[in-house]
N, C-alpha and C positions, 0 to 999 in steps of 0.2 A: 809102371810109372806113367805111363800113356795112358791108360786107361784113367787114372785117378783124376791127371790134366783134364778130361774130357766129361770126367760130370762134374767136375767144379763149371767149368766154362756151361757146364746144361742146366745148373740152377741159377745161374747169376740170372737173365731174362724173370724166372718164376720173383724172386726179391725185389728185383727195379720194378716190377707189375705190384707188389704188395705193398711199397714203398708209396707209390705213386697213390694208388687207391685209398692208403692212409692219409696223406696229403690234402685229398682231394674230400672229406669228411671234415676238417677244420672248418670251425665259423671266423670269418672277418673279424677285426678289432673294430668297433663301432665308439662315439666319441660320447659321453653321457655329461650334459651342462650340473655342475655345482649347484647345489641347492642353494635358492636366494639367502642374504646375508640376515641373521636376525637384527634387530635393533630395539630399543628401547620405545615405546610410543605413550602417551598419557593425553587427556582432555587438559585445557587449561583451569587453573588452579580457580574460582569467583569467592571472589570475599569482599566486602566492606574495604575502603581505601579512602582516607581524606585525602585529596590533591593535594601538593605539596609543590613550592617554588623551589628547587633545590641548589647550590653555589657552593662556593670553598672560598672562604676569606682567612682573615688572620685578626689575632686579638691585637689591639691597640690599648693603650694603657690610657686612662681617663683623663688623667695629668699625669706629667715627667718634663721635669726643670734641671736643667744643671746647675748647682751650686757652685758659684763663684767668687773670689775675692776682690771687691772691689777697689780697693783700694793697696796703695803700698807696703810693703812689711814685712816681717818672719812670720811662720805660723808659729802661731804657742802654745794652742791648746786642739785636738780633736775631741769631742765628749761622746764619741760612741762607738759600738761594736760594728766592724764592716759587715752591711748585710743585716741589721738590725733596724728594728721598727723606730718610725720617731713621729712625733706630737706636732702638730703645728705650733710653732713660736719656741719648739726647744733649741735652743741651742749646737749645734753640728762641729763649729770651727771659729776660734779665734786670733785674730791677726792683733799682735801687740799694739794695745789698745794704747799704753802711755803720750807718747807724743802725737796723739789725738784726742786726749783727754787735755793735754798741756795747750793743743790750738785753742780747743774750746773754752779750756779756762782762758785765756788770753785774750778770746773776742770777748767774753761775757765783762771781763773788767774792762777792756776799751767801752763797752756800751756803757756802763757804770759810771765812767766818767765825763762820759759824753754826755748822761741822761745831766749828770750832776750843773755840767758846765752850761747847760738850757735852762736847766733851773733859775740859775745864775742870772742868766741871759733874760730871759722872759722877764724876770723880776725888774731889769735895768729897761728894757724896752718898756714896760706899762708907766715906770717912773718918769722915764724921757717921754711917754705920750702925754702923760698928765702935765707936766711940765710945758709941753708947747701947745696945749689946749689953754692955760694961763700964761701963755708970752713970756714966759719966765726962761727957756731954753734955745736953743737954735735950732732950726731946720733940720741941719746939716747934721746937728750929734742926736737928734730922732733919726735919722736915715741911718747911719752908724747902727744906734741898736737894735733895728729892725733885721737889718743883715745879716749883724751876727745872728741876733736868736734862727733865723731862717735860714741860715748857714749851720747851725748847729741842731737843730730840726731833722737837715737833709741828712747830716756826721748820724747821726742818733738812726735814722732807716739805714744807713749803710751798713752801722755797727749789727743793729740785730739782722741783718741780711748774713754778714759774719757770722756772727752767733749761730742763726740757722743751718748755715753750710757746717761750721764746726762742728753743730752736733749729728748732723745726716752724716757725716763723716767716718766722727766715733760708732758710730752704731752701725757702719759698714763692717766695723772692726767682730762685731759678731755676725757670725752667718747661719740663719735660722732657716728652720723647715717653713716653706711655706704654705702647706696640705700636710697632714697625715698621712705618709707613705713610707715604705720602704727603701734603704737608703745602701748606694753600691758602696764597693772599697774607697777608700782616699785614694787619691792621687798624688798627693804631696806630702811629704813626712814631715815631722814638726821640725823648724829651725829652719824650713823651705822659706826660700824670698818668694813672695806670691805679689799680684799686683801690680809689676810690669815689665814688658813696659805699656799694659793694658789689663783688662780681667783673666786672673787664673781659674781654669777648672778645676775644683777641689771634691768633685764626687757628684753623682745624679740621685734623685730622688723621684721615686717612680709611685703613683697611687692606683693599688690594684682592686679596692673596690670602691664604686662599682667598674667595671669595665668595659670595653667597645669591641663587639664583633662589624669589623669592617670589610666588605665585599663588592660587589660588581655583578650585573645582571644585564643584558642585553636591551634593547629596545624596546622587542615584543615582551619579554617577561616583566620590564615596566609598564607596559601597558595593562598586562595583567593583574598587578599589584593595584594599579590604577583603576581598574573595574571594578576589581573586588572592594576596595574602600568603597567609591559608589555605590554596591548594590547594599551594606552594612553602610551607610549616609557617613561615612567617615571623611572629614575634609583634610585637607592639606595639614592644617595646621595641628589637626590631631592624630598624627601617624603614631604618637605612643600607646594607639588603641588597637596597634597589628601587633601579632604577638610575634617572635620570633625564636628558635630552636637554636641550640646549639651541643655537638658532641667533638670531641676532638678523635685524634686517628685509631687510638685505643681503647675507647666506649665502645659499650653496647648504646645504641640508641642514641637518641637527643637529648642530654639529661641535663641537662644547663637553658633555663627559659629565660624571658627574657622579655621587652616592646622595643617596636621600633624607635628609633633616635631622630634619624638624619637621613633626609631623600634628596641626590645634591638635584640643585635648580637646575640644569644644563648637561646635556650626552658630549659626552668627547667625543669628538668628530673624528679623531688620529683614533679611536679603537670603537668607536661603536658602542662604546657600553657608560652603564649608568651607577653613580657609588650611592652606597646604600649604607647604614653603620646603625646596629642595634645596643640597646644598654642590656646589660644584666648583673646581677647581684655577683658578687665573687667572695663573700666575708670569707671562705676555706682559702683559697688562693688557686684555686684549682687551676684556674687559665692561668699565664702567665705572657704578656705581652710579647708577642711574635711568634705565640702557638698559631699552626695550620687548623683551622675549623672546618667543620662541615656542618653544613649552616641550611636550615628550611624554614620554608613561611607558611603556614596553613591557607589552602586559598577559598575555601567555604568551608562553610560553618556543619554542615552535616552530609555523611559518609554518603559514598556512592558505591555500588558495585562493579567489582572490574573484574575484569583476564589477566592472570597472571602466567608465565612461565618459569621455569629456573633460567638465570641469567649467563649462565655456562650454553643452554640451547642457543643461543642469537649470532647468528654468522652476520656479515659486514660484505660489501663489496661496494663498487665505482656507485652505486641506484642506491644505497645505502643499509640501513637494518633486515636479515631476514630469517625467516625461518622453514626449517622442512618438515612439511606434512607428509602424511602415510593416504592415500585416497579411497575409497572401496575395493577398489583393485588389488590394491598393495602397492602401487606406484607412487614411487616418492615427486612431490613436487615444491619447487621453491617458493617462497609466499613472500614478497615484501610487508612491510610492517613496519607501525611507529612507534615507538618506545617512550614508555613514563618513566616515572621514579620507581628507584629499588628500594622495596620491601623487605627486609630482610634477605635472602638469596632470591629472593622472586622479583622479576620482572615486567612493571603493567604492561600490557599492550592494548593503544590506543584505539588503533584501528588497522586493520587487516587481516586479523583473525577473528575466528567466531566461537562458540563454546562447545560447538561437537567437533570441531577439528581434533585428530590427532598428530599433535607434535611429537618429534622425535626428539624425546632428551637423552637418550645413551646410545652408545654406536655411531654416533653420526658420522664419524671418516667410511663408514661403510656405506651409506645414506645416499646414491649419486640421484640427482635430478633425472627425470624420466626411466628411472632402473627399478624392477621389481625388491621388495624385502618382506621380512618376514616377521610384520609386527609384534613384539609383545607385549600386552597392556600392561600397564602398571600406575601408579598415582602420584602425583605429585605434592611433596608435601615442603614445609619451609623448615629451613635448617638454621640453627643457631649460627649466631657469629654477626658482629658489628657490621652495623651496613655500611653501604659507602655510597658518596654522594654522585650523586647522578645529574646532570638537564634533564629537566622535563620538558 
């Protein structure tokens, strides 16, 4: 048993030495950098672009009148479907017309008798002239029938003054279109007291063509508008020679044209900006007064070439619009840049880029400013889908 103790205890030394020299054969863990992050890189897009002044207004309706009851009374009649087209001079609403037909008859025979009793009159006044032209009468019964007839002269304008109101009256008692427009629900059901103790609302009528794209534009963009007439000899007074666009939120495109209208004389000083309001054709109805627009102005007459990007690439910070490039290197850098109008998903860029730049349009959260990547080319191309309005 001694003995056994005694070469265990004589190999232990031989295994700590083998152990050891095993150990001692091991390479370090050494630390190997991640290979740079790929990203998406492409040149920018050149193509033909007309400038474009670009805003977001709202349609205004051409004419829109509330139809009201002028006068006292029950309604008695409505003549149309709510929401239904109507003619100018049709008919909409009548207020019981009778004892306004009864005034007017009643002024017209006071006039009638009045005319009659002048007649009268006038006939005795030339007798009583001729009579004291031959000293045949008195003074005094000439002064008499001068009087009356010119007392019954003044009765006789009074009368048809009557007359006249009596009938502006009656004829409140219909309440007619007055444009061609579409016509909302009533407001008051028949056997309603309308008239007072002032004008009842009895429904609106609203004319939807043609119609007003109305908007706002800045200073400088007036200015713009301003040159551009100049350089095309367009004066003031013929702004209906600027053409102007219009697409609402769910168009592709600008599909509703149009000329300008209206350039207000004066900038609002509380906001800095200028109103601006275009006509255009509406026979479908397609706009409908207090649609949101997206609205542009062509600002020269033939195309130029631009830089475009995808509008998903353009980062923002405190310095404003930017983009990141990929450089010889592979080193990304951040580019400021000024932005035009969107192109369909594409975005101009005015100045700060140039046309062998590589922008970064995919991957960009991997993208860090001064950090290597691992560009790969690809092209840029434009995607369907309605644009949306931009400042340029």
């Amino acid at each position: 048993m001694a003995r056994q103790d005694l070469s265990v205890r004589s190999k232990l030394p031989i295994v700590l030495v083998a152990a050891l020299a095993l150990a001692g054969c091991k390479k370090e863990n050494a630390y190997v950098p991640p290979p740079p992050p790929q990203v998406g890189v492409a040149k920018p897009a050149q193509q033909p672009v007309t400038p474009y002044l670009e805003a977001t207004g709202n349609a205004v309706a051409y004419n829109q009148v509330d139809l009201e009851a002028r006068v006292e009374g029950y309604l008695q009649q409505i003549n149309y479907q709510d929401g239904a087209a109507a003619k100018q001079a049709d008919t909409l609403f009548v207020v019981e017309p009778a004892p306004y037909l009864a005034k007017l008859q009643q002024a017209q025979a006071s006039q009638q008798a009045t005319q009659a009793q002048l007649v009268q009159a006038q006939a005795e006044y030339q007798r009583q002239a001729t009579l004291l032209r031959q000293d045949v009468t008195a003074q005094n019964t000439y002064d008499i029938a001068l009087a009356k007839r010119d007392t019954l002269q003044a009765n006789l304008l009074n009368d048809q003054a009557g007359v006249t109101q009596a009938a502006i009256n009656y004829g409140y008692t219909q309440v007619t279109a007055p444009f061609d427009g579409q016509v909302s629900a009533h407001l008051v059901s028949i056997g309603g007291l309308v008239g007072t103790p002032g004008p009842t609302k009895l429904a609106t009528i609203v004319q939807l063509d043609p119609i007003y794209a109305t908007f706002t534009i800045s200073e400088q963009d007036m200015l713009r508008i301003k040159g551009e007439m100049a350089k095309r000899g367009i004066k003031d007074v013929d702004i209906d020679k600027v053409s102007v666009e219009v697409g609402l939120m769910n168009e592709t495109g600008y599909p509703h044209a149009g000329k300008l209208n209206y350039i207000a004389p004066y900038i609002d000083a509380a906001t800095g900006t200028l109103t601006i309001r275009g006509l255009l054709p509406n026979a479908n109805h397609a706009l409908v007064p207090g649609n949101f627009l997206r609205i542009r102005i062509p600002m020269e007459r033939q195309e130029q070439t631009a830089l475009l990007v995808p509008d998903r690439a353009l980062g923002a910070d405190q310095s404003g619009a930017y983009l990141l490039v990929v450089d010889q290197n592979g080193v990304v850098q951040q580019r400021s840049v000024t932005t035009g109008q969107l192109v369909g998903n594409l975005r101009v860029i005015a100045t700060g880029l140039t046309a062998d730049d590589k922008v970064v349009i995919s991957g960009n959260q991997k993208a860090i400013p001064c950090e290597k990547v691992a560009p790969q080319d690809t092209t840029i191309t434009a995607e369907a889908g309605p644009p949306r309005a931009g400042k340029s």
